[in-house]
C-alpha positions in Angstrom: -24.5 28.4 -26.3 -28.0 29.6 -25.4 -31.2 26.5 -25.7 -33.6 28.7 -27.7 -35.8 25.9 -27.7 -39.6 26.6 -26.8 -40.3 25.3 -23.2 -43.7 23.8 -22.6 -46.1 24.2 -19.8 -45.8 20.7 -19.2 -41.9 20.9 -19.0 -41.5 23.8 -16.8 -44.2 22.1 -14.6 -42.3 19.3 -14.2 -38.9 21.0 -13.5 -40.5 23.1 -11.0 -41.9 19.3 -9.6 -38.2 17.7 -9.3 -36.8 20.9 -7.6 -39.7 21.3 -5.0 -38.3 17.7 -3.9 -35.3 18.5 -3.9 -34.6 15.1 -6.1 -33.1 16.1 -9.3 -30.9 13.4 -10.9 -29.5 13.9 -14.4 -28.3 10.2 -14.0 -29.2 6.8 -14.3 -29.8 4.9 -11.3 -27.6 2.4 -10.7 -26.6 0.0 -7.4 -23.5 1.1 -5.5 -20.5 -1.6 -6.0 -19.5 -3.2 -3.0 -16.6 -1.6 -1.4 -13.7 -4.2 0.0 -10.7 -4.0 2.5 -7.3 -5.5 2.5 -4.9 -5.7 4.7 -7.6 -5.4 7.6 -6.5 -8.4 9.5 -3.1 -7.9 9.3 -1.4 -7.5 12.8 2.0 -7.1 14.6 4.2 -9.9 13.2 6.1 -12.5 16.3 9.4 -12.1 16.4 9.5 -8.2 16.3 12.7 -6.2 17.7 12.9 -3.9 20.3 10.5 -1.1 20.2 11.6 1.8 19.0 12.2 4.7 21.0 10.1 7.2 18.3 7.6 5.4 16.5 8.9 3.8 13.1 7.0 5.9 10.4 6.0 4.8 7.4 5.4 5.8 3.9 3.9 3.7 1.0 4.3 4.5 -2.7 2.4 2.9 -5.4 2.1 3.1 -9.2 0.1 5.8 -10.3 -2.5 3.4 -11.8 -2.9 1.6 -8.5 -3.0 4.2 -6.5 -6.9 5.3 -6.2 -9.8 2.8 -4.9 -10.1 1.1 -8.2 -8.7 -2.8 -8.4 -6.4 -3.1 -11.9 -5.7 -6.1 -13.5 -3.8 -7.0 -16.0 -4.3 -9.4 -18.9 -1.6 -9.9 -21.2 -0.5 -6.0 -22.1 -3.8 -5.0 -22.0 -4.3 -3.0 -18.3 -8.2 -2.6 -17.1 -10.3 -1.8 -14.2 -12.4 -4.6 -12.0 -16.2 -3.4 -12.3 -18.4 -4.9 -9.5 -16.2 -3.6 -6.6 -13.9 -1.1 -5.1 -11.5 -0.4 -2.5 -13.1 1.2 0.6 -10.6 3.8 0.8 -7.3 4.7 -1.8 -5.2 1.9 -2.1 -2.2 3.8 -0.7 -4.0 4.3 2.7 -4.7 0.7 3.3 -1.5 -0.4 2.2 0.1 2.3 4.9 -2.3 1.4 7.7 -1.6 -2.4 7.2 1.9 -1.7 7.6 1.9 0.2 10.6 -0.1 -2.2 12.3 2.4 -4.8 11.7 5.6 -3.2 11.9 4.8 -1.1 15.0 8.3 -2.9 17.3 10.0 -3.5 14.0 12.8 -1.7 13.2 16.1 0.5 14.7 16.0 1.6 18.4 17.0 5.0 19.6 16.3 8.5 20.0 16.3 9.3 16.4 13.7 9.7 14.0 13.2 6.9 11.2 11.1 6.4 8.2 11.2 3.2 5.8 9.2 3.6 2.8 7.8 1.1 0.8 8.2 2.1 -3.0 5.8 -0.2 -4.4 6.2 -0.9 -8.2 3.3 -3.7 -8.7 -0.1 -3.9 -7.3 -2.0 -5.7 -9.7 -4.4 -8.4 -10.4 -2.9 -10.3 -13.2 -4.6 -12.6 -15.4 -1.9 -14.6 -16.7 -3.7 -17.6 -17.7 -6.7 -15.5 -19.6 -9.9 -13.8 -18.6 -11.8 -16.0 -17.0 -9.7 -17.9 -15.0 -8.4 -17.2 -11.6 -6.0 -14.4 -11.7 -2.8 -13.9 -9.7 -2.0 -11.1 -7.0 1.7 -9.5 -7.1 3.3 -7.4 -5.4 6.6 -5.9 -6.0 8.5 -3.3 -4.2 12.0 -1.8 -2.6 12.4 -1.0 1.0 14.2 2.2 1.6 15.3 3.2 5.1 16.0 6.7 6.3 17.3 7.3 9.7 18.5 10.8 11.6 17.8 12.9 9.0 20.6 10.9 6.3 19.4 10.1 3.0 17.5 6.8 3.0 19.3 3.8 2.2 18.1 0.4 0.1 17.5 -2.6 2.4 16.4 -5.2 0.0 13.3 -5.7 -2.4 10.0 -7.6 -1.8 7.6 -9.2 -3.3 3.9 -11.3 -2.3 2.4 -13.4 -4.4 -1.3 -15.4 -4.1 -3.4 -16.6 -7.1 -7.4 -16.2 -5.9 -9.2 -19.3 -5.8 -11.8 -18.2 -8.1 -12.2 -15.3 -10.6 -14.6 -13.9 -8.3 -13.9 -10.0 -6.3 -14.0 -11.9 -3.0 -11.5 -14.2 -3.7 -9.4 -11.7 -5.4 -9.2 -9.8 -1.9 -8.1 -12.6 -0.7 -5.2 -13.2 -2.5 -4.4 -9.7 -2.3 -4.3 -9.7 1.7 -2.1 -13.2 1.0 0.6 -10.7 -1.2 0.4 -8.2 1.2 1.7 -10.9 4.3 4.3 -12.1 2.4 5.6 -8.4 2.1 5.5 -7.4 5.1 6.5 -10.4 6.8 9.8 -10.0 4.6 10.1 -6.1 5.5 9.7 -6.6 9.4 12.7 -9.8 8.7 14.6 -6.8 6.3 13.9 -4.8 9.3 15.2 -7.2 12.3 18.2 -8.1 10.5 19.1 -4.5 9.8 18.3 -3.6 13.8 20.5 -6.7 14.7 23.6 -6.3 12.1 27.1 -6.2 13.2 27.6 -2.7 12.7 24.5 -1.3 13.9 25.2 -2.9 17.2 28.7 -2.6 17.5 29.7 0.6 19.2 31.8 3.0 16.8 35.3 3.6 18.7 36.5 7.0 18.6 40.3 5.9 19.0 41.7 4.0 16.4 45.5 2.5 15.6 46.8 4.3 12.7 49.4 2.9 10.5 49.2 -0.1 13.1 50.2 1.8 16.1 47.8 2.1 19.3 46.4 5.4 20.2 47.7 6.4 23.6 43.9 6.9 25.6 43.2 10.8 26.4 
């Protein structure tokens, strides 16, 4: 729809102002939130296995709503956005990089190729005990493990949990980079144990008795 409104010499002088500078701003001004990390002091957990042979790589999946550089919470069944601050980067990509800085000599040995993914199904700020008082961080999730090109198999679920010692952003990223130890301190563990069991260390005999007789060697 065309403005058929009358411009005034004033108006047009003023336009022609703004776009000489190059300053045009059909927005308020407001202050930039403060953008926060987690996960960025998270390193490579004691007690790994051997390294692997190909790097262990790593995929992280969260909930839609959880996904961008906004912080959700949760209070009651009501699900919102934290104003006053952001993540510096998508919530996906921090989670990832945390995890491959600590599970770097986690996880099988050997020539092939393996990816565990992470399918996380909460990463929220829950306020369980009401609005204004410190919330809980949880994190819930399902490691999946996918080696030599096979389908990927479940090794076991996870979860992290911190409560922030005030309702304040700061204190909130800190619980959330308490969660976020707890999981992957239990995946590298999910990890080991997987490296270490029975019949991944075993070696698979080609021979075998049948109907309890012994296979005459070739």
């Amino acid at each position: 729809m065309t403005d058929r409104r009358p411009w005034t010499a004033g108006t047009v002088a003023a336009l022609a102002a703004m776009a000489s500078t190059g300053c045009v701003s059909l927005l308020p001004k407001t202050a930039p939130e403060p953008l926060y990390r987690f996960g960025g002091d998270v390193r490579s957990l004691p007690g790994g296995g051997v390294t692997p042979a190909s790097p262990l790589r790593i995929t992280v999946t969260l909930p839609v709503a959880a996904q961008g550089d906004a912080l959700l919470a949760l209070t009651g069944r009501r699900a919102a956005y934290i104003s006053g601050g952001r993540w510096v980067a998508p919530a996906t990509d921090l989670f990832r990089e945390a995890a491959e800085r600590a599970l770097g000599t986690h996880g099988p040995a050997g020539p092939g190729t393996a990816r565990l993914t992470l399918s996380v199904t909460r990463f929220e700020t829950d306020y369980d005990a009401g609005p204004d008082a410190p919330p809980v961080v949880r994190i819930d999730g399902t490691l999946l493990l996918a080696e030599d090109g096979r389908g990927p198999r479940v090794l076991t679920p996870v979860h992290g949990e911190a409560r922030a010692g005030e309702n304040r952003i700061s204190t909130i990223v800190g619980a959330y980079d308490a969660a976020l130890d707890q999981v992957l301190a239990a995946t590298a563990s999910a990890l080991d144990r997987d490296a270490q069991s029975p019949a991944r260390v075993r070696p698979v005999q080609r021979d075998q008795a049948i109907s309890g007789l012994p296979v005459r060697p070739r």
